[in-house]
N, C-alpha and C positions, 0 to 999 in steps of 0.2 A: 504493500500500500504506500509505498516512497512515492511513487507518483500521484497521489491523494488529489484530486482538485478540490480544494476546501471552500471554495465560493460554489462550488456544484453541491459540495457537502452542505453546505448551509442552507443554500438555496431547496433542498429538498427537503430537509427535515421544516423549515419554515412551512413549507408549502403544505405539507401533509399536517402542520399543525396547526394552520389557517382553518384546515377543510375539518377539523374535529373542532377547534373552536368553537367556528360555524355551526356545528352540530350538536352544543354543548351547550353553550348558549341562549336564551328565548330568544323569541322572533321580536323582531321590531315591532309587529302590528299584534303583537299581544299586551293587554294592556296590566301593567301603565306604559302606555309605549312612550313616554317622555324617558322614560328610567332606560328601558331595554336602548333603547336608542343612544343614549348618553353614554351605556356601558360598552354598547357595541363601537362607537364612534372612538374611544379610545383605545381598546381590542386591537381594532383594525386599520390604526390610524398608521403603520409602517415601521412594527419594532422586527429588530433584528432576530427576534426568538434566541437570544444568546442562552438564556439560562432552560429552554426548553433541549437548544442543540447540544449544549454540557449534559445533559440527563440522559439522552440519547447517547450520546459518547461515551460515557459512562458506562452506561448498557452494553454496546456496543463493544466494549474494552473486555469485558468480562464474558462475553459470547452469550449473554444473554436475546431475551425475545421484546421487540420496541413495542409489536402490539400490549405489554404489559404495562408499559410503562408511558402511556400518551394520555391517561388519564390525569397521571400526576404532573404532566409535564405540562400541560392545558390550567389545572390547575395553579401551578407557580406562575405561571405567564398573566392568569388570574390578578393573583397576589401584587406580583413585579407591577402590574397596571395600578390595580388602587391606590398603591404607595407612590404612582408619578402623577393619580391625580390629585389625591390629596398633599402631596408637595410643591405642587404648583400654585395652591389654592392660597390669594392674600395672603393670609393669616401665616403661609409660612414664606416661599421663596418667591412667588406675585409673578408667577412668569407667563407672557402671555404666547410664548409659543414652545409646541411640544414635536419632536418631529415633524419638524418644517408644517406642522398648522396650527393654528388658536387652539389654546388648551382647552379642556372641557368646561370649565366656570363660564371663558369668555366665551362657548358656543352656549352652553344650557343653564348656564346661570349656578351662582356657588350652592345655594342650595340643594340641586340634583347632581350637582358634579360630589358633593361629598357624600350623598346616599350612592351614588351611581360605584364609589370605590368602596360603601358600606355593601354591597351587594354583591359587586365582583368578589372580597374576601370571605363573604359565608358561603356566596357559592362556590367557591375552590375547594371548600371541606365539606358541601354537600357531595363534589364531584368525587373526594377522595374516600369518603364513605358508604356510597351507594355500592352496595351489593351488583349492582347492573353493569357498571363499569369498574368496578375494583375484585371483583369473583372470583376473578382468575389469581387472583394473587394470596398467597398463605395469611389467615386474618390476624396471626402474630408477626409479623411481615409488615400489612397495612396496617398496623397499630402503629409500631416503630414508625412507618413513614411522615401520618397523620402527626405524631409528637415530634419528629424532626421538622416538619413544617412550620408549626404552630411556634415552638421553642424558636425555629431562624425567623419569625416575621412577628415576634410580639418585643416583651420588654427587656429580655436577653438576648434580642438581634436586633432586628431593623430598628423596628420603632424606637427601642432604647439609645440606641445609633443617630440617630431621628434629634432627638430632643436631646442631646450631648452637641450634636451639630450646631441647632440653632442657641442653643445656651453659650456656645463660642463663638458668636458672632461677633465681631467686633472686639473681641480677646486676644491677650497673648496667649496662642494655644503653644506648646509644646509638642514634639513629635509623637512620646508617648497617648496622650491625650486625641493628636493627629489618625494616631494609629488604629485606636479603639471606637474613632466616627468610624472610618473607612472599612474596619473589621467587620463593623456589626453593622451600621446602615444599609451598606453594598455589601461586603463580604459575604454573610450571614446566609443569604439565599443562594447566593451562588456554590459557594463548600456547602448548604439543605440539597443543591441541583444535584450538583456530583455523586454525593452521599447516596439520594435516593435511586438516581440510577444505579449505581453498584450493587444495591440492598435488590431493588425490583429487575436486577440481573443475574443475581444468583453469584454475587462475588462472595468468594472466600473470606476469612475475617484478615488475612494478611492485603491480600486484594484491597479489603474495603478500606483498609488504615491508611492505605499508600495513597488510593484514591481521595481519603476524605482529605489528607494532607494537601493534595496537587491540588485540590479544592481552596483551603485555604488561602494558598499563596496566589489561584488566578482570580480571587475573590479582590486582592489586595492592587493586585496587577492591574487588573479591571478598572480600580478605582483611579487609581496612580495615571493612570493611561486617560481617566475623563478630566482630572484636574490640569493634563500638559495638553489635552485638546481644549478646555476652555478658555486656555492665551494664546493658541498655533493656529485654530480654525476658524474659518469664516462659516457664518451663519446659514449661508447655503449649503455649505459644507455638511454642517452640527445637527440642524434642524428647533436650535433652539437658539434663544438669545446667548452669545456669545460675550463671554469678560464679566458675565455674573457675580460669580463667586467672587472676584476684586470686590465688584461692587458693592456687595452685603457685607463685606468685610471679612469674609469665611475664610479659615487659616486652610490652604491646601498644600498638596508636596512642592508644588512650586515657590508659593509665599514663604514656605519658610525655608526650602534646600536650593531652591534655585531652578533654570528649569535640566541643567545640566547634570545636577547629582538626581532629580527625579528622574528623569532618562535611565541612568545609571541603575538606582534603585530597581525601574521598573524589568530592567536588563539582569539582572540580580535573581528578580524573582522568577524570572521565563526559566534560567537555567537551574535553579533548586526545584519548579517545579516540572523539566524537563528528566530531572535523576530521578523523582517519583515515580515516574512512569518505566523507567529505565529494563527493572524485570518484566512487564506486561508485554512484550513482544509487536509484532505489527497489529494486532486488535486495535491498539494505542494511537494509532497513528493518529485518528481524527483529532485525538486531545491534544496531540503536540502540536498539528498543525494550528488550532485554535488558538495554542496561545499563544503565535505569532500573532494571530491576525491579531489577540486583543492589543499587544503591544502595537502593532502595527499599523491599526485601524485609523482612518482620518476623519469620522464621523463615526 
C-alpha cells in the first residue's frame, strides 16, 4: 500500500459517510423542519470527515470490518459538528463563517443553531445505542465505545478543553496550560476516533495501546497544524475567518513558540506518531499517510 492515494482515500470514506449520514439523519421536511434543517445544513456544509477517516483507519489497521464501524463514525462526525456550532455561537468565538459559508446562528438564528448542536449530540448516542445499527457489535464492546465517547466530548475532553480555552483569552497562557486546551478540546475526539476504530476492529490490547497512542499525538498534531494555518492561510483557503485566534487574544503554538518551532513541534509529532505505527505493517498505511496530510494540509 506505498502507493496509497490518500486524497482517493479520503475522498471515499467521506463519500460513503455523506450517504449514511444522509441516512441517519431526519429528513428536512419532517417536522420541526427548522431544527432538521439547521442540523443538516451544518452536516453537510463541506467537513473533511477527518475524525470519521481516522476511525476507519483504525479499522482498517487492524483488519477489521468498516460496515461495523460507520455507525460510530456518523456518530462522532455528529459530535465534531455540535461542538463547531456551538463555538461559533457569540457567546463564545462570534465567527461568522464556517467552511467557506455563514455559520449556523447567522443562517437560523442563535436560538436553533444551539438546539440544532443540542440535537446533533443526543442523537450520536441515540445512533451508538440503537440495537439496529450497533447489533453487530459485542454489547461489552459498544459499552466501552458509548463511555469513550461520552468521556472525549464532555468535561474530561472537549468541552473541558472548551472553557480552559476561553478562560485564557487574553492571558499569559503557558505551554503546559497551551497543551491541555489542545489535548482535550481537539485532541480528545480525535485519540475517542482512533480508539474506537481499533476496539470496533477487533484490535488486540497491544494493537489498541499503540493505536490509542498515534491517536494522541495526531490529536495534538491536528491542532498545532490549525493554529500555523490561522496566520499562513487565506480565507478562501481556510473557509473561515482567518487571524482569529490573534484577534481574541487566544494563546496558540505560534503566539507563544513562534511559527518556526510550531513547525518543528508539529514535525516532532508526525514522527513519534509514525514509530507507533511502526509494528502494524502495510494495514497502517492509510494512518501514516494521514498524518502527513494533517501536517500538511492548507485548509
Amino acid at each position: 500500500m506505498s502507493s496509497l492515494d490518500i486524497k482517493t482515500y479520503l475522498k471515499d470514506i467521506a463519500t460513503r459517510v455523506d450517504d449514511a449520514l444522509d441516512h441517519f439523519l431526519p429528513d428536512e421536511d419532517r417536522m420541526p423542519q427548522s431544527l432538521h434543517k439547521a442540523m443538516r445544513y451544518s452536516i453537510f456544509a463541506g467537513g473533511k470527515r477527518i475524525r470519521p477517516v481516522l476511525m476507519m483507519a483504525a479499522c482498517d489497521a487492524v483488519g477489521g470490518h468498516r460496515d461495523h464501524v460507520m455507525p460510530a463514525a456518523c456518530a462522532m462526525e455528529m459530535i465534531h459538528t455540535y461542538s463547531l456550532i456551538h463555538d461559533d455561537l457569540p457567546a463564545m468565538d462570534d465567527d461568522d463563517f464556517r467552511r467557506g459559508q455563514p455559520t449556523n446562528h447567522k443562517v437560523f438564528g442563535e436560538a436553533n443553531a444551539i438546539l440544532a448542536g443540542d440535537a446533533l449530540l443526543t442523537e450520536a448516542f441515540v445512533l451508538l445505542a440503537n440495537d439496529e445499527t450497533g447489533g453487530v457489535v459485542d454489547p461489552e464492546v459498544r459499552r466501552k465505545v458509548i463511555q469513550i465517547v461520552a468521556r472525549a466530548a464532555g468535561c474530561a475532553g472537549m468541552v473541558g478543553g472548551q472553557v480552559v480555552d476561553m478562560e485564557s483569552e487574553g492571558q499569559d497562557v503557558d505551554l503546559p496550560t497551551l497543551e491541555y486546551i489542545h489535548i482535550h478540546k481537539t485532541g480528545a475526539l480525535i485519540k475517542a476516533s482512533i480508539t474506537i476504530g481499533a476496539l470496533l476492529g477487533g484490535a488486540d490490547d497491544q494493537s489498541l495501546k499503540k493505536l490509542s497512542r498515534y491517536g494522541e499525538l495526531a490529536g495534538l498534531a491536528f491542532q498545532i497544524a490549525d493554529d500555523i494555518l490561522d496566520v499562513t492561510a487565506d480565507q478562501s483557503e481556510l473557509g473561515k475567518d482567518v487571524g482569529s485566534d490573534e484577534a481574541r487574544g487566544k494563546a496558540t503554538y505560534v503566539s507563544l513558540l513562534g511559527l518556526r518551532q510550531a513547525r518543528e513541534r508539529a514535525d516532532e509529532l508526525r514522527d513519534m506518531a509514525m514509530e507507533t505505527l511502526s509494528d502494524l505493517g502495510e494495514k497502517a498505511e492509510p494512518l501514516r499517510q494521514i498524518m502527513k496530510f494533517i501536517i500538511e494540509r492548507t485548509s
